[in-house]
VOVEXDREN-315732 format. One record per atom (N, C-alpha, C): residue in one letter; x, y, z. Coordinates in steps of 0.2 Angstrom, whole numbers, padded with zeros to 4 digits, always signed. Layout:
AXYZ;...
***
This chain:
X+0004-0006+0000;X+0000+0000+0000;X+0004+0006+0000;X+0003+0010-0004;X+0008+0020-0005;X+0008+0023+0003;X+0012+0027+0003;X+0011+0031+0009;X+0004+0036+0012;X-0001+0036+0013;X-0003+0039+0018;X-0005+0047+0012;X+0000+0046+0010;X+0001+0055+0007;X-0002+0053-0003;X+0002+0048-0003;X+0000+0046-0011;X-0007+0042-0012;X-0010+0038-0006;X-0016+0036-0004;X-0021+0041-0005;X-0022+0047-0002;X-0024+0053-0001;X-0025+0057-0008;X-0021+0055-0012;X-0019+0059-0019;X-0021+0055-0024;X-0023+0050-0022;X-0025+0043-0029;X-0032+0045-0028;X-0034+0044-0021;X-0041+0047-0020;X-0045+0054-0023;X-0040+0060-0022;X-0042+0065-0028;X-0040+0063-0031;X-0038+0061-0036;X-0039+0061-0044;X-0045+0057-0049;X-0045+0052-0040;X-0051+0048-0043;X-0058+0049-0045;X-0058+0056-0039;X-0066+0058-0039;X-0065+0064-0046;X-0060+0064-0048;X-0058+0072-0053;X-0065+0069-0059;X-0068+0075-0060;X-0071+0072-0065;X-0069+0072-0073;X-0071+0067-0077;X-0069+0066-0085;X-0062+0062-0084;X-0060+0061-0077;X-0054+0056-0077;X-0053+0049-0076;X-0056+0045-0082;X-0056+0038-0081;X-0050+0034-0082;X-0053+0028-0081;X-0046+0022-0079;X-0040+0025-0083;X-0040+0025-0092;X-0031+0025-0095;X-0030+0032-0093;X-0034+0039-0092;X-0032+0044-0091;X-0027+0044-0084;X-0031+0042-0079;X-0029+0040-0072;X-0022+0035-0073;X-0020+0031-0077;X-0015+0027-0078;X-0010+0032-0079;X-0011+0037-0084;X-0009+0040-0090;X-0003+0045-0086;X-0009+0048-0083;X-0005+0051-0075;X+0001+0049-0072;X+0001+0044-0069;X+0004+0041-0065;X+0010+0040-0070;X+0009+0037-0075;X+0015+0035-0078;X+0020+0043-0081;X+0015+0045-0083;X+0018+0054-0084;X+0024+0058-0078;X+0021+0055-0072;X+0023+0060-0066;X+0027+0057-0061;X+0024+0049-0063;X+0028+0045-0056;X+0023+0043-0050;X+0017+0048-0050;X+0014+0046-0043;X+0008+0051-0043;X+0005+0048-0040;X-0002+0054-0039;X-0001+0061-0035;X+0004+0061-0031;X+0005+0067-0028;X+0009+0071-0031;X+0012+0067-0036;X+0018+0072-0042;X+0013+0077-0047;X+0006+0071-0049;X+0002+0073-0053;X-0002+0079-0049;X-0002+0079-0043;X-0008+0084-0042;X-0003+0092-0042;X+0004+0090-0039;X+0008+0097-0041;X+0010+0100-0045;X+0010+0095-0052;X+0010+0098-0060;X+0006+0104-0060;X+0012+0107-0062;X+0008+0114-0067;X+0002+0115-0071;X-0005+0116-0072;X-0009+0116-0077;X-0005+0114-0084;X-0002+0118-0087;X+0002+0115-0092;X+0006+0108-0093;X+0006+0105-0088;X+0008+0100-0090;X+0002+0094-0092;X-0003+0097-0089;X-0008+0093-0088;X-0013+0092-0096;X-0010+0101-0098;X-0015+0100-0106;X-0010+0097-0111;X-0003+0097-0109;X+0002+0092-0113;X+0000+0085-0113;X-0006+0082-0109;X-0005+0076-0108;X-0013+0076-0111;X-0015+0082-0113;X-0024+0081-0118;X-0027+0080-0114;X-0028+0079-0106;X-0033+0080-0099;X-0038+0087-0100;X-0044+0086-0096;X-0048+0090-0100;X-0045+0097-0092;X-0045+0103-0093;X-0045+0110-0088;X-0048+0108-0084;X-0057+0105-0085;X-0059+0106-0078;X-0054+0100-0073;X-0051+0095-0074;X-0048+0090-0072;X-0043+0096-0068;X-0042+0098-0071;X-0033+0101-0069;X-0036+0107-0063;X-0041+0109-0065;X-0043+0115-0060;X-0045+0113-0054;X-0049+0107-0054;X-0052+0104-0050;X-0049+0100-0044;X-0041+0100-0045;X-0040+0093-0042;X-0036+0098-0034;X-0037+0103-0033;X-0037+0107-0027;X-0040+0108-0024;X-0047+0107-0026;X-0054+0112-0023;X-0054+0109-0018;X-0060+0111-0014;X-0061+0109-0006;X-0067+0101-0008;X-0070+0104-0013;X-0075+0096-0013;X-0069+0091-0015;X-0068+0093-0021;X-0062+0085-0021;X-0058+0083-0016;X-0054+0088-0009;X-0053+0084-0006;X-0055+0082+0001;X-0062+0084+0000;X-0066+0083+0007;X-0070+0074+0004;X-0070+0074-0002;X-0071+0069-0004;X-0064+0062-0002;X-0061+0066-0003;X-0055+0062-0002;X-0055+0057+0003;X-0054+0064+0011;X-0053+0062+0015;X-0061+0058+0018;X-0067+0058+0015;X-0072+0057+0017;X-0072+0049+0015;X-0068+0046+0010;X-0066+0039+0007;X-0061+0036+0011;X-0055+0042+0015;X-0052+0038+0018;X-0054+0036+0027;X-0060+0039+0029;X-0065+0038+0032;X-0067+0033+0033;X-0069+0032+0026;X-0074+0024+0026;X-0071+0018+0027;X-0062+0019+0025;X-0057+0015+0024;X-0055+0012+0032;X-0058+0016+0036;X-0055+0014+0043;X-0061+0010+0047;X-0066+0008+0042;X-0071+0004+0045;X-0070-0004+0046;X-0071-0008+0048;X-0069-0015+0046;X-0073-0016+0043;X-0069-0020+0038;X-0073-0024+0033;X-0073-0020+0026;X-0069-0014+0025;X-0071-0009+0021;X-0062-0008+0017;X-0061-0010+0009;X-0053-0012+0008;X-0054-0007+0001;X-0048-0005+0000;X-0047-0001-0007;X-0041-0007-0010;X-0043-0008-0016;X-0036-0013-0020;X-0032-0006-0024;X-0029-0007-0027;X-0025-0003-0031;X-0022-0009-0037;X-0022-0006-0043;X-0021-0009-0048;X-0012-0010-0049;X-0010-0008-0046;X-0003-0010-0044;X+0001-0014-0039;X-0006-0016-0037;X-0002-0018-0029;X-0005-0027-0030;X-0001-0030-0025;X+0000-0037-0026;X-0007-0040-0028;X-0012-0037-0022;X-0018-0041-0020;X-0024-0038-0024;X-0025-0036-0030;X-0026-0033-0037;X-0031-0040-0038;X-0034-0042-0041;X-0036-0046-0044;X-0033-0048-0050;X-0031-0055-0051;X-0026-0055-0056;X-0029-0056-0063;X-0035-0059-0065;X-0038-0058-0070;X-0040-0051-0072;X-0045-0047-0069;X-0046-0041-0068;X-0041-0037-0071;X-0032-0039-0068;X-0028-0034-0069;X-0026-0032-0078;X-0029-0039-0080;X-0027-0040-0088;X-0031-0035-0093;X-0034-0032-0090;X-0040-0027-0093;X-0035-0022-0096;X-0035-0019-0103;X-0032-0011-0103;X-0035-0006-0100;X-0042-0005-0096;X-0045-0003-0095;X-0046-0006-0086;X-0043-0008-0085;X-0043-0012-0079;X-0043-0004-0074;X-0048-0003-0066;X-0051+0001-0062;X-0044+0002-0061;X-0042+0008-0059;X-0037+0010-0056;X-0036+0008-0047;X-0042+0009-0045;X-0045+0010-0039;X-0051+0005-0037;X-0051+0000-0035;X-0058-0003-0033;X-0060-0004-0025;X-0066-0002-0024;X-0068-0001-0019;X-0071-0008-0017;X-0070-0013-0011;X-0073-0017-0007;X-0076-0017-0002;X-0081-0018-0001;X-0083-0021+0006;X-0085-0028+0007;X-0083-0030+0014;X-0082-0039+0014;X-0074-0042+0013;X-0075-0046+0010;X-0069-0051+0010;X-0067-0048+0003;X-0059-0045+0003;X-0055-0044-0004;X-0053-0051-0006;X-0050-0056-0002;X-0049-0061-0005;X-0054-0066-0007;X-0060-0065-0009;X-0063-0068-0013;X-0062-0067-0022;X-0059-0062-0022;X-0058-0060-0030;X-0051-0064-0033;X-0049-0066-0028;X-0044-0070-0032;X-0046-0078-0034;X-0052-0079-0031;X-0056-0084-0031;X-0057-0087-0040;X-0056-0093-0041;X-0061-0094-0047;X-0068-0092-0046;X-0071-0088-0051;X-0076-0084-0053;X-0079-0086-0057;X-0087-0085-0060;X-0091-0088-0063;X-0097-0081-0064;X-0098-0079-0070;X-0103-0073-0067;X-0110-0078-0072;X-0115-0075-0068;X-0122-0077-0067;X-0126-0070-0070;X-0127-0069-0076;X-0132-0063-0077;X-0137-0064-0083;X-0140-0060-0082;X-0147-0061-0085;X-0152-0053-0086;X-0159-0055-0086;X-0163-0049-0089;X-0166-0048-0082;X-0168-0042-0081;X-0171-0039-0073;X-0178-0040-0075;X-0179-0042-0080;X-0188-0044-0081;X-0188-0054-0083;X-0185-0056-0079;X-0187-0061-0081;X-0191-0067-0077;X-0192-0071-0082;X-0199-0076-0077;X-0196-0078-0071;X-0203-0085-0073;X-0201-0086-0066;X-0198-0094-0066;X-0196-0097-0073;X-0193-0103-0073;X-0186-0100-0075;X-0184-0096-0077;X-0177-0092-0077;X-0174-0089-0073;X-0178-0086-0065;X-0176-0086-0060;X-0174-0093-0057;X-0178-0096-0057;X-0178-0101-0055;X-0171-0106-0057;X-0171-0105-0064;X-0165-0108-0068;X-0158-0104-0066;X-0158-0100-0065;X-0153-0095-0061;X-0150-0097-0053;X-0156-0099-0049;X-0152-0098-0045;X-0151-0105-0046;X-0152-0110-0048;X-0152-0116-0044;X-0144-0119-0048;X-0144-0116-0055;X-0136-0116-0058;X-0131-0112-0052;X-0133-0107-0051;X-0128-0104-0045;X-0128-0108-0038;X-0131-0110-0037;X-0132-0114-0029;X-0127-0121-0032;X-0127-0124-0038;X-0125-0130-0039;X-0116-0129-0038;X-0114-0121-0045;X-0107-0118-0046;X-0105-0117-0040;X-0110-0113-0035;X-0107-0111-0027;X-0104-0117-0025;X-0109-0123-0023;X-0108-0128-0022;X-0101-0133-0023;X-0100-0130-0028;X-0094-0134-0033;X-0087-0131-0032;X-0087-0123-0028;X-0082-0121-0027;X-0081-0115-0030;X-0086-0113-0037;X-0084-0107-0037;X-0087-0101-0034;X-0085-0096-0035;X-0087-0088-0033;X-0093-0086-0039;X-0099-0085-0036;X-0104-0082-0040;X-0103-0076-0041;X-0102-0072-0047;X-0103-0065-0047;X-0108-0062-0053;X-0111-0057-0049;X-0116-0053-0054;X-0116-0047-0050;X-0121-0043-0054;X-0124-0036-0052;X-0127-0033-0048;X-0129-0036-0045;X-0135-0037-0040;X-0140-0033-0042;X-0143-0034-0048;X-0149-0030-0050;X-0154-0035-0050;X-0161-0034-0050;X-0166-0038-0052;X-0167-0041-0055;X-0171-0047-0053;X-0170-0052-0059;X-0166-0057-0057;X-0163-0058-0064;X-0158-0065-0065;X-0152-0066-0059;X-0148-0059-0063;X-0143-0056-0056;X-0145-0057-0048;X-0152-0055-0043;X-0152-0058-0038;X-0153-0063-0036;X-0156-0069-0042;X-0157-0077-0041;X-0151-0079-0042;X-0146-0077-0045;X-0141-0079-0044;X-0136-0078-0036;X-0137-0073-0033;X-0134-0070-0029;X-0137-0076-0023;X-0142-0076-0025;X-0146-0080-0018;X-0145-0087-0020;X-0144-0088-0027;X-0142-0097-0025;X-0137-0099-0022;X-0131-0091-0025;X-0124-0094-0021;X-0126-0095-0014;X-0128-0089-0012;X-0128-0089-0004;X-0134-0097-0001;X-0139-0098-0005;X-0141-0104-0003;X-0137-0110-0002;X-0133-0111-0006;X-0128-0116-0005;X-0121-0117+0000;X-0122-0110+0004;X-0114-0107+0007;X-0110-0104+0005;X-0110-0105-0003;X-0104-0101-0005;X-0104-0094-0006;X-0099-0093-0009;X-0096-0085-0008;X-0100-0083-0016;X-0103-0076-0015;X-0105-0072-0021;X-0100-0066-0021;X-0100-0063-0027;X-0096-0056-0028;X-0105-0051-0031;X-0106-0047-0028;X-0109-0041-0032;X-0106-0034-0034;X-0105-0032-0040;X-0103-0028-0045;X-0106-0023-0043;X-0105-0016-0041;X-0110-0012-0043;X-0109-0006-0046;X-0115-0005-0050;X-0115+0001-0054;X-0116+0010-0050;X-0115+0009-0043;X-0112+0015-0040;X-0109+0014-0033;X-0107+0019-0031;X-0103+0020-0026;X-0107+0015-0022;X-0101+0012-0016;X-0104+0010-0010;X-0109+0010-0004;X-0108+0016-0006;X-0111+0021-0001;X-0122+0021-0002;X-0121+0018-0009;X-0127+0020-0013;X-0130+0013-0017;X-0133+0008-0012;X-0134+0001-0013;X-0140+0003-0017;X-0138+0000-0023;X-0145-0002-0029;X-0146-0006-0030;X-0152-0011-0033;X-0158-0004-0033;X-0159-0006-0023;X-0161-0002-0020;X-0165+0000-0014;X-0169-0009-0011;X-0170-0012-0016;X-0174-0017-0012;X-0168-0024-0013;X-0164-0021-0014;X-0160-0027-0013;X-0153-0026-0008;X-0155-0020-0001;X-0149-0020+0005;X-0148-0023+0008;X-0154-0028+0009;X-0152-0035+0012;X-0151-0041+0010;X-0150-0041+0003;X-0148-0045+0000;X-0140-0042+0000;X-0138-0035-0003;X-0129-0034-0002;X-0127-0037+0007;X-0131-0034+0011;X-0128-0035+0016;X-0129-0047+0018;X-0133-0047+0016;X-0132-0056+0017;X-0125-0057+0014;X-0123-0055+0009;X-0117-0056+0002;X-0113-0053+0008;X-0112-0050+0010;X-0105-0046+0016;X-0106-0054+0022;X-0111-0055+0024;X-0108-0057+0030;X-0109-0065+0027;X-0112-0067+0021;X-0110-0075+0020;X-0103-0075+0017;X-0097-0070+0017;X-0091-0071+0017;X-0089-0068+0007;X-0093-0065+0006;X-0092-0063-0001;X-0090-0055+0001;X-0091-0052-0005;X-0090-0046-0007;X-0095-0041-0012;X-0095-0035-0009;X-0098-0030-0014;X-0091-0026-0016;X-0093-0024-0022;X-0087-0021-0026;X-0089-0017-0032;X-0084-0010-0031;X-0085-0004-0036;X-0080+0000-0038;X-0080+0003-0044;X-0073+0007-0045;X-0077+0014-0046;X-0081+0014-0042;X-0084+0022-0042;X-0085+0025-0037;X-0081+0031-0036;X-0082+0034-0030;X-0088+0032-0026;X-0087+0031-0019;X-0089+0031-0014;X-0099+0034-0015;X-0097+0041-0015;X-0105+0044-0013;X-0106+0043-0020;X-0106+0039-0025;X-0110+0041-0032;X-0115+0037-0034;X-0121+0042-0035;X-0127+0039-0035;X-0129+0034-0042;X-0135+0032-0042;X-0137+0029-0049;X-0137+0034-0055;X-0132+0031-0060;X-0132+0035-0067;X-0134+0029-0072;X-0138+0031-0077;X-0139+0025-0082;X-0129+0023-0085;X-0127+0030-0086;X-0120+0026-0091;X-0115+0022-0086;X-0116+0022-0080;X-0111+0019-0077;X-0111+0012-0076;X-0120+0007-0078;X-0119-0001-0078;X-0116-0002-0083;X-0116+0001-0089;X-0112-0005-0095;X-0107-0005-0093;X-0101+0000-0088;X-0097+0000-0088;X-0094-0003-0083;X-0099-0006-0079;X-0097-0010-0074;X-0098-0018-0075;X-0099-0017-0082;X-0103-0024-0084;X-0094-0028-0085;X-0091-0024-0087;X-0082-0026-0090;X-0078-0029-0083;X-0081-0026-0075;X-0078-0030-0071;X-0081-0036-0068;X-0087-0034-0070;X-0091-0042-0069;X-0088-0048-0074;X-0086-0046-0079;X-0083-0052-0084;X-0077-0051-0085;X-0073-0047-0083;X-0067-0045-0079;X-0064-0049-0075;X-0068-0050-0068;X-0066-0055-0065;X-0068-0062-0063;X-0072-0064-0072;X-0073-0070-0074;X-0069-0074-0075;X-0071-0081-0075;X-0069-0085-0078;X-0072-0086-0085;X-0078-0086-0084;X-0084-0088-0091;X-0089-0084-0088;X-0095-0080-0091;X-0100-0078-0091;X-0108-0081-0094;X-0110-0083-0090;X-0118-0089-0090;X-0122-0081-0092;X-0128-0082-0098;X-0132-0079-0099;X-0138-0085-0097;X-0143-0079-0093;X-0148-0087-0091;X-0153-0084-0094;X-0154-0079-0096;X-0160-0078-0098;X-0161-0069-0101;X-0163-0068-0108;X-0161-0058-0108;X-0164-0058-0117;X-0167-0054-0117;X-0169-0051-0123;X-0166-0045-0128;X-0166-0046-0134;X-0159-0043-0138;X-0155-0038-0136;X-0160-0033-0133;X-0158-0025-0129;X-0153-0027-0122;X-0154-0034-0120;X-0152-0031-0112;X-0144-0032-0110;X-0142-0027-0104;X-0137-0026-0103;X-0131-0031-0102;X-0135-0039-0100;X-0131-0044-0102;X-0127-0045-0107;X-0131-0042-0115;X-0126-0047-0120;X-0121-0040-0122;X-0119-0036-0117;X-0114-0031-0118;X-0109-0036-0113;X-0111-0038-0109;X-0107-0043-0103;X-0104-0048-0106;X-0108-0050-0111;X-0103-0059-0115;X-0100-0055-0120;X-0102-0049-0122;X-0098-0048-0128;X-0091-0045-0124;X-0092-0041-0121;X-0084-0039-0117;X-0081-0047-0115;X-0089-0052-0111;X-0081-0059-0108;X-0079-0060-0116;X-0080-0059-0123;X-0076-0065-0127;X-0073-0061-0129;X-0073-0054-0129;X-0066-0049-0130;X-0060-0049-0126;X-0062-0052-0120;X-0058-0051-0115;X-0055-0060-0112;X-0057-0062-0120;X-0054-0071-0120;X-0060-0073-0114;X-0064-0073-0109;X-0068-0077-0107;X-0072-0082-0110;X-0074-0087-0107;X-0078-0091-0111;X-0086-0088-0109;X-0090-0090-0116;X-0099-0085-0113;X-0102-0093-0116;X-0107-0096-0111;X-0112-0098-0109;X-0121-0094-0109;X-0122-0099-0113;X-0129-0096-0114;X-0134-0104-0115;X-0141-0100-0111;X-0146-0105-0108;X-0153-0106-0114;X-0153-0111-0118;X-0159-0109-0124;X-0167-0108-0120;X-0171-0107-0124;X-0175-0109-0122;X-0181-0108-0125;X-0189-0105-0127;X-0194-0107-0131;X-0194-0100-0136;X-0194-0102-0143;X-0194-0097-0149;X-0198-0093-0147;X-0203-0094-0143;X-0210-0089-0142;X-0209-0085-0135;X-0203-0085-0134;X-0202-0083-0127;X-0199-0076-0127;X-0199-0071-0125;X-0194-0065-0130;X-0190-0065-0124;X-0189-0068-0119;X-0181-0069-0115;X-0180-0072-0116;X-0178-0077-0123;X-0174-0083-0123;X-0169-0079-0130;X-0172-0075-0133;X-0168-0072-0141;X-0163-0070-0139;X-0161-0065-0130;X-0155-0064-0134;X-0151-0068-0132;X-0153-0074-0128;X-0148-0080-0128;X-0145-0085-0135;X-0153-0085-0136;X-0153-0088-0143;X-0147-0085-0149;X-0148-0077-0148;X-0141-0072-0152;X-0136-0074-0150;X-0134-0075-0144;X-0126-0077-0142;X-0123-0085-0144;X-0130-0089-0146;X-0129-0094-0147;X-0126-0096-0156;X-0131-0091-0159;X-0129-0091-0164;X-0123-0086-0167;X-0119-0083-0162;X-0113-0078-0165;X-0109-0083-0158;X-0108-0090-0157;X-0102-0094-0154;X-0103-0094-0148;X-0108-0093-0143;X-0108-0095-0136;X-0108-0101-0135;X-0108-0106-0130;X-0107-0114-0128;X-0114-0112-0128;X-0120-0118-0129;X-0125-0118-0126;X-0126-0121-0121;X-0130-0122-0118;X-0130-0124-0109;X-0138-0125-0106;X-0136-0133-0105;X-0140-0139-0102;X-0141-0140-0095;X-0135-0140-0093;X-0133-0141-0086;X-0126-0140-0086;X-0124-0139-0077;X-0118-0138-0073;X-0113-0139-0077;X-0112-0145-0082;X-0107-0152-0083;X-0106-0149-0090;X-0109-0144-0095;X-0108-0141-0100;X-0104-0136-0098;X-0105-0132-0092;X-0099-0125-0090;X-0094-0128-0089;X-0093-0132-0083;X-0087-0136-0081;X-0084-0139-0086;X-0085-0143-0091;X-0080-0145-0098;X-0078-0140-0101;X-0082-0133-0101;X-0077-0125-0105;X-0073-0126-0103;X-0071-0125-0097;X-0068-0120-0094;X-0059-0125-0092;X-0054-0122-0094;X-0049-0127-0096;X-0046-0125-0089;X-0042-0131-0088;X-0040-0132-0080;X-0044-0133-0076;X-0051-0133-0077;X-0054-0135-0071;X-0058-0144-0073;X-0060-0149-0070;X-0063-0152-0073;X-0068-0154-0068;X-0071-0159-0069;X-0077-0163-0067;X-0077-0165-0059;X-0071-0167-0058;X-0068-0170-0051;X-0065-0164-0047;X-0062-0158-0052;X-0060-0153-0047;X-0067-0148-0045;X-0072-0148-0048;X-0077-0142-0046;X-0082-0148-0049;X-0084-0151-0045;X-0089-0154-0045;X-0096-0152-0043;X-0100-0154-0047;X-0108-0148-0043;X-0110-0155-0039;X-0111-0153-0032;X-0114-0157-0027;X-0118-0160-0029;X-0122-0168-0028;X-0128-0170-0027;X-0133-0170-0021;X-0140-0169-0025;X-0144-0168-0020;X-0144-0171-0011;X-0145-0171-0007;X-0143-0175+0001;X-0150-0180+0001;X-0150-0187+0002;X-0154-0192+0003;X-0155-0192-0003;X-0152-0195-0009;X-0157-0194-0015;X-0160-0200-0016;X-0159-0205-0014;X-0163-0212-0014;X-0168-0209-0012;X-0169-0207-0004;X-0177-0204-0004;X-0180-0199-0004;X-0179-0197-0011;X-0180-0191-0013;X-0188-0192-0014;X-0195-0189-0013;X-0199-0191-0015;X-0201-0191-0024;X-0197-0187-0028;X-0198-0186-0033;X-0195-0190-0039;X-0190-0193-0035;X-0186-0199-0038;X-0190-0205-0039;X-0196-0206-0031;X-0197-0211-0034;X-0203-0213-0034;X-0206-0206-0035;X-0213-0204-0042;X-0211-0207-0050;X-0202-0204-0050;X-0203-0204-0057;X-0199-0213-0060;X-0196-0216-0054;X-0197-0224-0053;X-0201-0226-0056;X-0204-0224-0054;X-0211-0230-0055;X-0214-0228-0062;X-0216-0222-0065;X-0218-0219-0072;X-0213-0212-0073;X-0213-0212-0079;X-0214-0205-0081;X-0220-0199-0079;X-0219-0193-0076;X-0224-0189-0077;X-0222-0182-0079;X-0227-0178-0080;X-0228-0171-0082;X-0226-0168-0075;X-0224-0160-0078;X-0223-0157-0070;X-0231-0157-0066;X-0235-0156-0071;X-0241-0154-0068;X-0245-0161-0063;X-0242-0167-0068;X-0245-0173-0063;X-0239-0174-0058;X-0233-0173-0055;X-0229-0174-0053;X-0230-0167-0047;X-0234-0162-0047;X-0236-0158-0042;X-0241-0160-0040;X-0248-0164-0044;X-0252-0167-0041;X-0251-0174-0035;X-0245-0176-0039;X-0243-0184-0036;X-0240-0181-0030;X-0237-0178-0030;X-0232-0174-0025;X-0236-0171-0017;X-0240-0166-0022;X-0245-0160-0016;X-0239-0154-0014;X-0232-0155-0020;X-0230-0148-0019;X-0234-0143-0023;X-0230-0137-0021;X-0231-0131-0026;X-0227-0133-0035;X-0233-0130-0038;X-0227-0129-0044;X-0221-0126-0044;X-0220-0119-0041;X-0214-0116-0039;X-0208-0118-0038;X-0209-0124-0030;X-0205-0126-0027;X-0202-0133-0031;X-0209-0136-0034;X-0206-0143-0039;X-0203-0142-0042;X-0202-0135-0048;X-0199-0134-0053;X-0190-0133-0051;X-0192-0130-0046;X-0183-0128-0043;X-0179-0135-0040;X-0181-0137-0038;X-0181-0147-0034;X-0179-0151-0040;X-0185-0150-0047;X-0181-0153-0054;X-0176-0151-0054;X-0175-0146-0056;X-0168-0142-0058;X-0162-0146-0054;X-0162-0144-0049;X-0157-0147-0045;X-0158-0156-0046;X-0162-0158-0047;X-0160-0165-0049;X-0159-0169-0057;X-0161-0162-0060;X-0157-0163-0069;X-0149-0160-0068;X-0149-0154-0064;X-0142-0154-0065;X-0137-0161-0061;X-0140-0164-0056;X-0136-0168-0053;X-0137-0175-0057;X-0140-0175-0064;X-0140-0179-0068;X-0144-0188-0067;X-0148-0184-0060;X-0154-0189-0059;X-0160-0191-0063;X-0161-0183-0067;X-0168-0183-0070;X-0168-0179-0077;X-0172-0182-0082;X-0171-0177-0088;X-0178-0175-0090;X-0179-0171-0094;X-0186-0169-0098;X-0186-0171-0104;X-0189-0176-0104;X-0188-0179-0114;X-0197-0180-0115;X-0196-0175-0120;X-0202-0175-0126;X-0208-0173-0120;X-0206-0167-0114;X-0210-0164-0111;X-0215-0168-0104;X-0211-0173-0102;X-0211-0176-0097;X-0205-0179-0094;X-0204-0181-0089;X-0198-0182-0084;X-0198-0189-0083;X-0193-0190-0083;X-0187-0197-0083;X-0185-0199-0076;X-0185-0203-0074;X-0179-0205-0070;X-0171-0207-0075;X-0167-0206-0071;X-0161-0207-0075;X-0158-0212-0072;X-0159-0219-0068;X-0157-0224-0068;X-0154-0219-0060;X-0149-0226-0056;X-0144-0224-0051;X-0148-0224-0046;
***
């Protein structure tokens, strides 16, 4: 970590406005250090094509009551700044040209050095897509890796909540400062993610509130700190397929979930499927991606009692529909649907030609 004095000086520049990541780089490599760049002469500053108000601004009383108000937050437990130069950096993250200069945590920092797995989707999506989210996350948690998404609604928090169902560690991304948890109906969902041993994380000033341009551009450290990116569900427009298109920019592998031609959140899967995305069945399609990892190292756990499962050995005995198997059962459909999932991924049960199987074992 820098001295106390350059800590201080990374913080103003950070909040300086119109000075993103390479300009921020641009700096440092120009001067040597943030504190050399804040005593530059304005004219050094327009030799480097930085906009005036940058250069004007980087004394003022707000930029550095901002400062000292981040390094405030710094002193709380649980509250960590990475730098892009220092060891404990995220090392996938760090391969970015564009990689945050500055990342802000709360929770556990050393989760990001975790194999990671991001989980995103559309904020309007059903309720078999929910459903299909989290219970792929619950399985990957399961398996060992690090869930990360956005924490927006929708796909993004079924995914949050299956890691956390399972024990495992989630990562939530966010598109404003810490300080400013979005959307609002999900503080208890970031704060579960803190204390189940995960992380919230942002490369945006502290107090900065919701701006629409800032989630594309947080979509790049969501896939950033991928290993592969899972689309479960998302229609042509939505923020996700900016997410796979940066993970295969960025050499990640992208995963996407098909699903019904009449469905309008299944196209922009269906899109990613036909411009090279893996398509994906179950667990056991992501895990073959993904190189260095295999089957026996990040295995998705199987169900507990599966012998006496009671829907096992409904489907023992016959085939049924979901709808006669919530009758035979006296579950919910809700609860059934989620139950299959987890016993197709655990390669118990399959759906062939719109009824369910037992799979032998």
């Amino acid at each position: 970590m820098p001295s106390p004095a350059e800590l201080e000086a990374r913080l103003r520049l950070h909040v300086l406005p119109e000075l993103g990541p390479r300009r921020f780089v641009a700096l440092l490599a120009a001067f040597g250090s943030a504190s050399a760049a804040l005593s530059a002469p304005a004219a050094a500053w327009r030799s480097l094509g930085l906009p005036m108000i940058c250069a004007e601004a980087r004394r003022s009383e707000p930029v550095r009551g901002r400062a000292a108000a981040a390094l405030r937050w710094l002193e709380q437990e649980g509250c960590y700044l990475l730098l892009s130069d220092q060891e404990d950096y995220p090392a996938l993250l760090s391969e970015l040209s564009d990689a945050p200069p500055l990342l802000f945590v709360e929770g556990k920092p050393e989760v990001l050095q975790r194999p990671q797995l991001a989980v995103v989707g559309s904020r309007r999506a059903s309720h078999p897509g929910l459903d299909t989210a989290k219970s792929f996350a619950r399985a990957l948690a399961g398996g060992g890796f690090v869930i990360t998404s956005g924490l927006a609604l929708g796909i993004d928090g079924a995914a949050h909540e299956g890691a956390l169902a399972a024990g495992g560690a989630t990562v939530a991304v966010l598109g404003t400062g810490l300080e400013h948890i979005y959307p609002n109906r999900h503080r208890s969902l970031a704060r579960r993610i803190v204390e189940g041993g995960g992380a919230l994380v942002s490369e945006l000033p502290l107090d900065s509130p919701p701006n629409p341009s800032n989630f594309p551009r947080r979509n790049r450290i969501i896939s950033g700190l991928s290993l592969g990116v899972l689309v479960v569900e998302a229609s042509p427009s939505s923020g996700s397929l900016i997410t796979a298109r940066l993970a295969a920019e960025q050499g990640r592998e992208v995963y996407a979930i098909p699903g019904s031609i009449h469905h309008p959140g299944a196209r922009g899967c269906h899109e990613l499927i036909r411009q090279g995305a893996s398509l994906v069945e179950s667990v056991e399609h992501i895990l073959e991606g993904l190189q260095g990892w295999t089957q026996s190292e990040c295995a998705a756990p199987e169900p507990k009692a599966e012998r006496a499962h009671p829907l096992l050995a409904l489907l023992r005995a016959a085939p049924h529909s979901s709808e006669e198997l919530a009758l035979a059962s006296g579950w919910e459909l809700p609860r059934l649907l989620v139950e299959l999932t987890d016993l197709e991924l655990a390669g118990r049960v399959a759906c062939e030609a719109g009824v369910w199987v037992h799979r032998g074992g």
